[in-house]
N, C-alpha and C positions, 0 to 999 in steps of 0.2 A: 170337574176342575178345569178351570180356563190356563191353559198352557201357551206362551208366546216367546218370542225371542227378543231382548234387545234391540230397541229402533234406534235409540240414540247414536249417532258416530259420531267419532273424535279424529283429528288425526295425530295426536300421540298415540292413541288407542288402536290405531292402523298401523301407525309404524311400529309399535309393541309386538304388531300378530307379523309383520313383516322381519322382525328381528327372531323372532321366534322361528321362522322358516329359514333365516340363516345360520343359526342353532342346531339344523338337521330336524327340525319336528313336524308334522304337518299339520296344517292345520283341518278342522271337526269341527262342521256345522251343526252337529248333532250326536252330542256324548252318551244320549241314550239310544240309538239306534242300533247299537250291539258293540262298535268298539269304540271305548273312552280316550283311549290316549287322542293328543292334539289341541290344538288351541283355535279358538273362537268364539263369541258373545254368547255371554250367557243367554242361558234359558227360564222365563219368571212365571209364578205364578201371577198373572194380572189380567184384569178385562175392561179395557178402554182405558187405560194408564193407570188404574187402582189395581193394588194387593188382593187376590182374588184367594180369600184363608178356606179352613175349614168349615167355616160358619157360614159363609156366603155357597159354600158347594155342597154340603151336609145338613146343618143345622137349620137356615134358613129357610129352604122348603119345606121340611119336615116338621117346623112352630105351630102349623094350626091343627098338628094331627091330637084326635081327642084322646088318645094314650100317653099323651107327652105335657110333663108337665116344667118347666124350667125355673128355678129358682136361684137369682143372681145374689151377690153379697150375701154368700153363706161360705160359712166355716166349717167344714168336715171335722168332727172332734172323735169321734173314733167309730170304728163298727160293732156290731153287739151279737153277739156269740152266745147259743144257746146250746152246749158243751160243744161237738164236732161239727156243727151248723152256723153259717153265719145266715142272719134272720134279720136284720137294719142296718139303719146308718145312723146315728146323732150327730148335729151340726146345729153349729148355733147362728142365729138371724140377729142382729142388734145384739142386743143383753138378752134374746129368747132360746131356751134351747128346744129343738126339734126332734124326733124321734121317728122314722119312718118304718114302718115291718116291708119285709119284702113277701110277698107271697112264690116266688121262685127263685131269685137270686140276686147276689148285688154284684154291679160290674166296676170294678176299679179302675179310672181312669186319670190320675193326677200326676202323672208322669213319674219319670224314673228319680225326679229328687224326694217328692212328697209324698207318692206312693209307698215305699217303705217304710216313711216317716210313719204313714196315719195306721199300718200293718200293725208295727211295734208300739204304738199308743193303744191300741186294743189289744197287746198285749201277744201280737203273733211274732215271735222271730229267734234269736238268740238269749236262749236264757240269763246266761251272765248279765247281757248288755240290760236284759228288760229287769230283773234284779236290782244291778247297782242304779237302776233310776227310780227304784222304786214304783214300777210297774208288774202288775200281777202277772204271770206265764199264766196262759189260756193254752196256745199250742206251740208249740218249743218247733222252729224252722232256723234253722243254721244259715239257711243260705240269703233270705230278708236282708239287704244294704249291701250284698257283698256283689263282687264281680263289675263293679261302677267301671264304666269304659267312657272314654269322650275323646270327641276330636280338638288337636291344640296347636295352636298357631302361631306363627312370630309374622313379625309387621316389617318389612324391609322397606325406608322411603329414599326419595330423592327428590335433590330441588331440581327442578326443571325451568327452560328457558324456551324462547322463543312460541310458546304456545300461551293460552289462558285455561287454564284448572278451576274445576269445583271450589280449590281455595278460594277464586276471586269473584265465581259465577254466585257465589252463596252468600253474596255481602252486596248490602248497597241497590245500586242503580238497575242492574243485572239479575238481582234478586227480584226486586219487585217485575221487571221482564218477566223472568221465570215463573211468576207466580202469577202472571196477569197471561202467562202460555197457555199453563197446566190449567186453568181454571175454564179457557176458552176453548182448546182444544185437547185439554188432556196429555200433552206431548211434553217433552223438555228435560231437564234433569230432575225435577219433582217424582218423577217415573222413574227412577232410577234407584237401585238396590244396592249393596254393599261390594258386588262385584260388577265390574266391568265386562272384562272378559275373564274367560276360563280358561283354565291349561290344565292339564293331566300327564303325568311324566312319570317313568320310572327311572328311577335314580340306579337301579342295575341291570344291564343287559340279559341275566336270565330269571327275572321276574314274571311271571307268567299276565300281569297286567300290572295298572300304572299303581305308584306307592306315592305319590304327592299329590297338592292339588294345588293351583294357584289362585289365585284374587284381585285381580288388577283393577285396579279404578284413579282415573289421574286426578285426586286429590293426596292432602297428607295432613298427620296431626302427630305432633310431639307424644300423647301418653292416648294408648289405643283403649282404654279403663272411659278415659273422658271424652276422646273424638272430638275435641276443638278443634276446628278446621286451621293452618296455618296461613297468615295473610300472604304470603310468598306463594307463587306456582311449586308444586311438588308433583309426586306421584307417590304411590304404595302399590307393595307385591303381597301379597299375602302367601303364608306359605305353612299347608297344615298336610301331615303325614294321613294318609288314609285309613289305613288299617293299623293301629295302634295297639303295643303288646301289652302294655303296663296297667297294670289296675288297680282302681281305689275301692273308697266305699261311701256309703251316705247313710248314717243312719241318727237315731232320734239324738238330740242332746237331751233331751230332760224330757218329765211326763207332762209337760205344760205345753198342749198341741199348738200353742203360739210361737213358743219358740222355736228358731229358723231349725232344719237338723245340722249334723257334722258332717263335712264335704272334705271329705280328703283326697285328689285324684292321683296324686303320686304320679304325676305326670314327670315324662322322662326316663322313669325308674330302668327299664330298658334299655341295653348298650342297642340293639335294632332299630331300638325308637331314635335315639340320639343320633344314630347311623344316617338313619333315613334322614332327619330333618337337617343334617348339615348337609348331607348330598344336597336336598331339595334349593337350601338357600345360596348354595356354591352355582347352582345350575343357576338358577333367577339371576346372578349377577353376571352371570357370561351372558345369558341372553340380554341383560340389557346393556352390555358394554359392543355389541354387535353394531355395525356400521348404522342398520335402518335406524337408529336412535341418537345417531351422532349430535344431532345437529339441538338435539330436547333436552340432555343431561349437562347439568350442569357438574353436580359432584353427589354422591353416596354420601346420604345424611345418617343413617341408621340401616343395619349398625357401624358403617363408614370401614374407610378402607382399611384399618389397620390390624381390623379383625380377620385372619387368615387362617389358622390353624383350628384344628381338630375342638381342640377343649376352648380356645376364641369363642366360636360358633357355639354349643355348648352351654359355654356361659351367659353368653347374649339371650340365648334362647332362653334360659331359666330365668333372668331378671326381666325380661321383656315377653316373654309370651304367653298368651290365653286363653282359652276354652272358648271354642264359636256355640257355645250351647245346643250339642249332638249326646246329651247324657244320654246311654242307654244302659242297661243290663242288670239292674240292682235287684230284680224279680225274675230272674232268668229262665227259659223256658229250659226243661231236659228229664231225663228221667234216671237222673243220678239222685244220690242223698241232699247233696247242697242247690238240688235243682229248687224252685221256690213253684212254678208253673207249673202241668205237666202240657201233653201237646195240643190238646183243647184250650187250655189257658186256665185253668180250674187250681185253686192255689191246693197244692197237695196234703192230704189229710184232711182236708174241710170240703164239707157240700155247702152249695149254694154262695160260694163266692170265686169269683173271677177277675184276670185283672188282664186287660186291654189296653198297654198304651208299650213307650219304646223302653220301659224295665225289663218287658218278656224277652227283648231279642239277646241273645247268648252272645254274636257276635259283631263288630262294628261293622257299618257297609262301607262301600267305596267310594263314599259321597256322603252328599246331604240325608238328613234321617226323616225330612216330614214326607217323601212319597212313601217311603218303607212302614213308618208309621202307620200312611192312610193303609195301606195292603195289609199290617195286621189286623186293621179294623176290620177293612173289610172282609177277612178271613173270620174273626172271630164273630161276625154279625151271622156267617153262613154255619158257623158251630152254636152257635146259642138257637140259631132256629132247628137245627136237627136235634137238638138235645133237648129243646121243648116239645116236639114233634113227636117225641120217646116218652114221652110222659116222665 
């Protein structure tokens, strides 16, 4: 995987990391080198200004291997279970359906929303839930859909003055510049990802590491669902809890594997969680009322100034904030009853099926989830060849 830092500079974006060290924080050129608190530009996957995914570092080398066969525009409709054995997969191509045998095992990969979805459509999970949809019990798992954890976020902007923002670069005259940058030299804000810079803060002095995380980038948009850029200069703070206590679930709505499942995150549910995220957004706004930003802020647009107290913050948070899409834990790894994995990743009571993606992980990390993800991979790629190696 190609790893790089932020080239772009701003100087709202400087003075942001300058008001931050008037704040008391220091700033971190490097939040993975062992300690996370501090602020400074982020760090991207990309190689030569493009999004460098899993596909481009994984997949794509590995397409011309003759054991690998890939097949796109397919529907996973459920796995096929031959009593304690899972033995295929059925997915349907156009109006065809498919049928595949495994001769050692099948590895579940669809993440932590769909994975327990296509579980319980083959009929693995909570008997009541697979019941009242009128889905046959194969192997009755209590723990399928439950333990959903995600990280969530409120959007705090502001108009800004004296500088030009994303608002204005992403329109017009300026645009076609940017796009006539990116395409010659790969550089510009074409390059540029959802955060700016980064900050890591603990919101209480005996926190053993940081419990917030910030997002800064000097654009803004009225409804963070739609991300309309505002034609006005702004800014936004992003402002998402790290380790989150509150848990939902995701599991099937009906036995019609078309249908999306049920997503409930009960976000908030937590007085810790709630704790944490008004601390987080109480801090963002000291820092940016600090002198190095005097001269860029015009006024606190969202959630503006007259939101101050406990349950204010609270409530903003609840009508106004998001899921940055960090679902993990619906298939949990443990060796409890409600555990759904065990610690090879082998779904419990069944051979021959496995599930590899961020449902296994138990609990949230203190960040982003797609490095954690690749290191379950690539842990589980080192169990599956010892377990084949076993005969």
């Amino acid at each position: 995987m190609n790893l790089s830092r932020v080239d772009e500079r701003f100087p709202i974006a400087d003075a942001f990391l300058h008001a931050a060290r008037e704040d008391g924080h220091a700033l971190n050129e490097d939040y993975n080198a062992g300690r996370q608190d501090g602020f400074g530009y982020y760090q991207v996957a990309q190689h030569r200004g493009r999004r460098w995914s899993v596909v481009d570092g994984y997949l794509k080398p590995a397409r011309r291997r003759g054991n690998l066969c890939i097949v796109t525009n397919a529907h996973v409709l459920r796995l096929n279970l031959d009593g304690r054995r899972c033995v295929g997969v059925t997915y349907r191509v156009g109006e065809r359906e498919v049928t595949v045998q495994a001769k050692v095992e099948v590895v579940m990969a669809a993440g932590a929303v769909q994975t327990p979805q296509i579980l319980e459509l083959s009929g693995i999970g909570r008997p009541a839930l697979l019941q009242s949809l009128g889905i046959p019990v194969l192997h009755p798992l209590a723990g399928v859909g439950e333990n959903y954890i995600d990280h969530f976020a409120t959007r705090m902007n502001w108009r800004v003055r004296n500088t030009v923002t994303l608002n204005e670069m992403a329109r017009g005259w300026r645009l076609a510049l940017a796009v006539a940058e990116y395409f010659t030299r790969r550089t510009g804000i074409l390059t540029l990802g959802t955060g700016l810079v980064h900050g890591f803060v603990r919101t209480r002095p005996d926190l053993p590491t940081p419990d917030v995380q910030y997002f800064f980038v000097h654009a803004s948009y009225a409804n963070a669902a739609e991300r309309i850029l505002d034609r006005a200069p702004g800014m936004t703070i992003g402002v998402t809890q790290l380790r989150p206590e509150s848990v939902g679930s995701i599991h099937a709505r009906s036995a019609d594997p078309h249908a999306g499942p049920v997503i409930r995150p009960n976000f908030l549910a937590s007085e810790v969680d709630q704790q944490c995220m008004v601390r987080g957004m109480e801090i963002a706004r000291r820092i940016v009322g600090r002198p190095a930003l005097r001269k860029y802020i015009e006024h606190e647009m969202s959630p503006g100034s007259d939101v101050v107290s406990d349950a204010d913050w609270v409530e903003f948070a609840r009508a106004n904030g998001q899921t940055i899409y960090h679902p993990i834990g619906t298939c949990r790894m443990g060796e409890d009853d409600d555990a759904v994995v065990d610690l090879r990743l082998r779904v419990r009571g069944l051979a021959g099926l496995r599930v590899v993606d961020a449902s296994v992980m138990p609990k949230m990390v203190s960040g982003n989830t797609q490095a954690a993800v690749m290191m379950v991979a690539e842990k589980a790629a080192d169990l599956i060849l010892e377990d084949a190696s076993r005969g």
